[in-house]
Backbone as CSV, one residue per row, in Angstrom:
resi,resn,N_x,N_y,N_z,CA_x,CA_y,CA_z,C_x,C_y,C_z
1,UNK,-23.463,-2.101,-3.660,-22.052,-2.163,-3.971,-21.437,-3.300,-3.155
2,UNK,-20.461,-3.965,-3.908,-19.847,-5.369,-3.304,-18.579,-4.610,-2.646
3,UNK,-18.299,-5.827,-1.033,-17.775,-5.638,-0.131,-15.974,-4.630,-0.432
4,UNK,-15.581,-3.711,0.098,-14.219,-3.322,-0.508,-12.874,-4.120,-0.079
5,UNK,-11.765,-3.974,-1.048,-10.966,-4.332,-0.657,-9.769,-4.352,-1.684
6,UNK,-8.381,-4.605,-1.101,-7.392,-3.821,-2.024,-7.034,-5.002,-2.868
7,UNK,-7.553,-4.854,-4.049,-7.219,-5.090,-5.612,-6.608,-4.178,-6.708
8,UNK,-5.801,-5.596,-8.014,-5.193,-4.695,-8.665,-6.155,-4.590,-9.702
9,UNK,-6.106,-3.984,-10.650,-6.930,-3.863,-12.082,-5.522,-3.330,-12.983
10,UNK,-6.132,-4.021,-14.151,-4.788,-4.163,-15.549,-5.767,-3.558,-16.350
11,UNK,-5.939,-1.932,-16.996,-6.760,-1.433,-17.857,-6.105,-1.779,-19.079
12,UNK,-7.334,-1.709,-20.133,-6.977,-2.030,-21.390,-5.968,-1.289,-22.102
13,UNK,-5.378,0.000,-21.339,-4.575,1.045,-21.930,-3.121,0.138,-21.313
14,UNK,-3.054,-1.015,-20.531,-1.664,-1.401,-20.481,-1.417,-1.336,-18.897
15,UNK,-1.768,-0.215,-18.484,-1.653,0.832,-17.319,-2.357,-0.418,-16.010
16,UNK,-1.472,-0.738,-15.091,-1.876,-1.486,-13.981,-1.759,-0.379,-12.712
17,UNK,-3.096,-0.805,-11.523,-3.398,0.259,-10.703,-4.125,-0.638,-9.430
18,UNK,-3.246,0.105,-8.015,-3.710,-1.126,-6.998,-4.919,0.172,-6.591
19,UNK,-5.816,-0.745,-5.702,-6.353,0.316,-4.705,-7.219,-0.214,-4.085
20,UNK,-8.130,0.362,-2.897,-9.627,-0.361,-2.690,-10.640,-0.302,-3.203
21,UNK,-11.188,-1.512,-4.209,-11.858,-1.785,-4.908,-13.024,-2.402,-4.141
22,UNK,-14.159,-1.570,-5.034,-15.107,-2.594,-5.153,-16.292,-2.787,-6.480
23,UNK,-17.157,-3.683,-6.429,-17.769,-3.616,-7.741,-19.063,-3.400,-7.482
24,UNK,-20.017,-1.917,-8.387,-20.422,-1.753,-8.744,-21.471,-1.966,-9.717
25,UNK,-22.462,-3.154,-9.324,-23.176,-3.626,-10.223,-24.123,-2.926,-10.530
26,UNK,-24.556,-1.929,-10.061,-25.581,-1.359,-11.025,-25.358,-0.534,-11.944
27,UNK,-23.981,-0.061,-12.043,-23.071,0.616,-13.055,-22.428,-0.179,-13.903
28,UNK,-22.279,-1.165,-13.735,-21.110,-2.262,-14.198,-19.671,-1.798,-14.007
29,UNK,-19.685,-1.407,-13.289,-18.123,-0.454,-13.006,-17.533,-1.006,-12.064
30,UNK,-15.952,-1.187,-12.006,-15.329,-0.506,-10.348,-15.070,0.508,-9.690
31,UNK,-15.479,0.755,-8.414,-15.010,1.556,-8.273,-13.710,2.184,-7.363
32,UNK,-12.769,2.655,-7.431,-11.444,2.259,-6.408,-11.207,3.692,-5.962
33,UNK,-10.903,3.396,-4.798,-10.613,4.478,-4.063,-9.046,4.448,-3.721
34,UNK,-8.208,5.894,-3.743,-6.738,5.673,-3.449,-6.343,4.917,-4.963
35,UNK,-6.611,4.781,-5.944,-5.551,4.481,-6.678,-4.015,4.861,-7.217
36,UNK,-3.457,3.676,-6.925,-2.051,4.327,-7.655,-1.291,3.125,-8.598
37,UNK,-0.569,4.275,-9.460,-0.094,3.215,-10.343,0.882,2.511,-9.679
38,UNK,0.804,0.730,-10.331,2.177,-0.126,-10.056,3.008,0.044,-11.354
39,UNK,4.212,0.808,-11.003,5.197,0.499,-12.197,6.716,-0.060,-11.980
40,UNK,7.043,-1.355,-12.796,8.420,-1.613,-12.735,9.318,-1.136,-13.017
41,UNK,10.524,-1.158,-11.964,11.560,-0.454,-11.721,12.759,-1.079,-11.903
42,UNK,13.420,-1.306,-13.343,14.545,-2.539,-13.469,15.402,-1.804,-12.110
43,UNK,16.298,-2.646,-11.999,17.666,-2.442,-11.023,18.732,-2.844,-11.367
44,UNK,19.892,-1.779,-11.438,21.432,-1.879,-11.736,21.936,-2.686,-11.352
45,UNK,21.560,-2.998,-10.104,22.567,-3.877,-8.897,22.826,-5.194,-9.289
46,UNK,23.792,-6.056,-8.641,24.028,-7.335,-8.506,22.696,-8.113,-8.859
47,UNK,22.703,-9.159,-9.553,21.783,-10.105,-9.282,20.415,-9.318,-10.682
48,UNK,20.631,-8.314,-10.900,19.494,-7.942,-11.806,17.866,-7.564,-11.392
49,UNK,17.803,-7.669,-10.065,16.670,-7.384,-9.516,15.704,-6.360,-10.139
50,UNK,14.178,-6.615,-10.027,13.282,-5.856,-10.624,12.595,-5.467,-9.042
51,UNK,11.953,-4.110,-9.053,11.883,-3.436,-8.235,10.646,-3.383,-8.520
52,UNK,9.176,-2.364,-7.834,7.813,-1.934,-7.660,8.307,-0.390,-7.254
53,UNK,7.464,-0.057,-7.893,7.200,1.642,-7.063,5.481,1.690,-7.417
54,UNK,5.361,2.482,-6.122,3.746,2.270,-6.079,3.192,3.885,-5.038
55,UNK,4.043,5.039,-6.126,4.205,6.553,-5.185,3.233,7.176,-6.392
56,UNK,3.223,6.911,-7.698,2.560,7.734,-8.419,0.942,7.889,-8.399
57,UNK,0.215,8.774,-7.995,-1.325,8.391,-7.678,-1.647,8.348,-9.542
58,UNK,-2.549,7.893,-9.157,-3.416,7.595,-10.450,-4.426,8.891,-11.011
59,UNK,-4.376,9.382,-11.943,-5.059,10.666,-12.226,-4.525,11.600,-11.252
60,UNK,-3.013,12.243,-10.845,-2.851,12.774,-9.943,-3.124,14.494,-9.650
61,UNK,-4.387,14.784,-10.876,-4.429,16.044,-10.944,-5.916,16.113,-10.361
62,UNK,-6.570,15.321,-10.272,-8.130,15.544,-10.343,-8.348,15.604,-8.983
63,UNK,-9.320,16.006,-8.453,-9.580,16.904,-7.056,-10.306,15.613,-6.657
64,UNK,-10.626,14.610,-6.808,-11.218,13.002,-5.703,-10.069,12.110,-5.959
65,UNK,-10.250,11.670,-5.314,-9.240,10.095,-5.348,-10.013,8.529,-5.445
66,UNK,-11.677,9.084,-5.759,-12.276,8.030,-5.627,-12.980,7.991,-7.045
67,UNK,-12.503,6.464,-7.982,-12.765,7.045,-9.657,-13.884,5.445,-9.636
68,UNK,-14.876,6.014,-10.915,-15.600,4.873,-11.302,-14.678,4.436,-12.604
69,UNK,-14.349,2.872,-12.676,-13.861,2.516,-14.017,-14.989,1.413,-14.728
70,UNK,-15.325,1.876,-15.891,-16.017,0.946,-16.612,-15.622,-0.386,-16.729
71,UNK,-16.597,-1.611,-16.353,-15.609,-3.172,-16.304,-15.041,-3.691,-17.963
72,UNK,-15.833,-2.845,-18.909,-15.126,-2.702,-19.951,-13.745,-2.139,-20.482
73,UNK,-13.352,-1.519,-19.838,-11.619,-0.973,-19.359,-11.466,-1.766,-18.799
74,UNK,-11.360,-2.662,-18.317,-10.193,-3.451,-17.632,-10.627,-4.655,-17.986
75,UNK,-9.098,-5.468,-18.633,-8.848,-6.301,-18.653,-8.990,-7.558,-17.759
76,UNK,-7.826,-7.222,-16.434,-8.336,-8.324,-15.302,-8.557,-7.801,-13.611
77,UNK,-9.116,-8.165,-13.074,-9.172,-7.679,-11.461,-8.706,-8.588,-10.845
78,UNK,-7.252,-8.382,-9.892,-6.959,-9.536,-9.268,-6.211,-9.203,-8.119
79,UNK,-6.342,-10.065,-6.770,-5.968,-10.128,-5.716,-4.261,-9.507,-5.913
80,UNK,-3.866,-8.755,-4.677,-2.046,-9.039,-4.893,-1.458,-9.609,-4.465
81,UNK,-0.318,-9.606,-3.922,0.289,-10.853,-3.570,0.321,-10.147,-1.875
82,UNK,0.656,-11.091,-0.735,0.288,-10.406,0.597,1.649,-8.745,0.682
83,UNK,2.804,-9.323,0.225,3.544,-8.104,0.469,3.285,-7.068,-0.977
84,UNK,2.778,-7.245,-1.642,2.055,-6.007,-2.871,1.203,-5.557,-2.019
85,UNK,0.182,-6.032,-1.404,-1.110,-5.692,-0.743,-0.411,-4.729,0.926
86,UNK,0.425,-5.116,1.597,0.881,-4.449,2.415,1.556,-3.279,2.195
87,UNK,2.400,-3.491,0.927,3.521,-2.054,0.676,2.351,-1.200,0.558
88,UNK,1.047,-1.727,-0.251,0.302,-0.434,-0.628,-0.558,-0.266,0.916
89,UNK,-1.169,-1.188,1.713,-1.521,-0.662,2.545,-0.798,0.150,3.840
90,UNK,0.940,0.036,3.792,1.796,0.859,4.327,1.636,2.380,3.800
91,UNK,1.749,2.712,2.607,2.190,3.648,1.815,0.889,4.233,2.118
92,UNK,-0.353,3.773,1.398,-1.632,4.943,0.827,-2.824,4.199,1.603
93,UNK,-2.684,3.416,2.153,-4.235,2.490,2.964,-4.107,2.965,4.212
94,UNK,-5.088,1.250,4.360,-5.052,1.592,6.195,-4.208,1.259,7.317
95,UNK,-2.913,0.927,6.646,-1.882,0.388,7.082,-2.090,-0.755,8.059
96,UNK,-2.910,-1.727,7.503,-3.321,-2.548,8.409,-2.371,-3.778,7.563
97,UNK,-1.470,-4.434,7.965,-0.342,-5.586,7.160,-1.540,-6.825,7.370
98,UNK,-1.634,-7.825,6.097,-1.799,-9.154,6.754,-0.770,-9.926,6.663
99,UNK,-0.802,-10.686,7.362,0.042,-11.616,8.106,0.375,-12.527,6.478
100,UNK,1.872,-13.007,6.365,2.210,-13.982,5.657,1.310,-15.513,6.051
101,UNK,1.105,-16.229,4.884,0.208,-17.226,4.986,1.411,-18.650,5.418
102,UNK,1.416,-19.313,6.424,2.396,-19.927,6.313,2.266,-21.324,5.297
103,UNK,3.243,-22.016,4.894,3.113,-23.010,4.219,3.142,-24.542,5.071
104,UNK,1.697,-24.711,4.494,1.796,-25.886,6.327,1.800,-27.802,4.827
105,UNK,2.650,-28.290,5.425,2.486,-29.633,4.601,2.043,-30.747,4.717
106,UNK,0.510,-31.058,4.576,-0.542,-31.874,5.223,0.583,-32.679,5.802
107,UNK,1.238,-33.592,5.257,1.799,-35.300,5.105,2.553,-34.689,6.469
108,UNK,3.030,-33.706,7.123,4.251,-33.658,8.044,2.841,-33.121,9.317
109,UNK,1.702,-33.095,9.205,0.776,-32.756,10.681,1.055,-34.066,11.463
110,UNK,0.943,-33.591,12.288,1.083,-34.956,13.441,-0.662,-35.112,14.709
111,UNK,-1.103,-35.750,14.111,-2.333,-35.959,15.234,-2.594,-36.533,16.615
């Protein structure tokens, strides 16, 4: 099984789901542990803002939290963005944050 780590997956049912992933090659599967759904949350307020909620577990009836998904269900597997990847590792991980990547601009280094 390939190394884990928190990815999203977009199943073919529409349905997008973060968690710690990893892949499963002798199954052809992923498999993710802690999944929960990402769903958008329009917002009333000023400015029109779109919101994340990321509280609903995924299959929230079934007695594991650790599911095999066929790589045929899902559409795409992809990194999140660093604060997607933190809210969920605040909320349901290992609450371990990574650090914002800063934006460094070759032409302005000074040697």
């Amino acid at each position: 099984m390939a190394a884990k780590g928190v990815k999203c997956l977009k199943l073919i049912s529409g349905e997008e789901i973060i968690g710690d992933v990893a892949r499963d090659g002798t199954a052809d599967a992923y498999v993710i542990e802690n999944p929960i759904y990402i769903q958008i949350i329009p917002s009333k307020s000023e400015g029109g803002r779109i919101g994340l909620s990321m509280s609903v577990p995924f299959l929230m009836y079934a007695k594991t939290r650790k599911f095999s998904i066929p790589m045929s269900s899902v559409v795409v597997a992809f990194d999140p963005t660093d604060d997607i990847r933190n809210a969920y590792s605040t909320q349901h991980g290992s609450g371990i944050l990574v650090p914002e990547t800063p934006n460094i601009d070759p032409k302005k280094i000074i040697f």
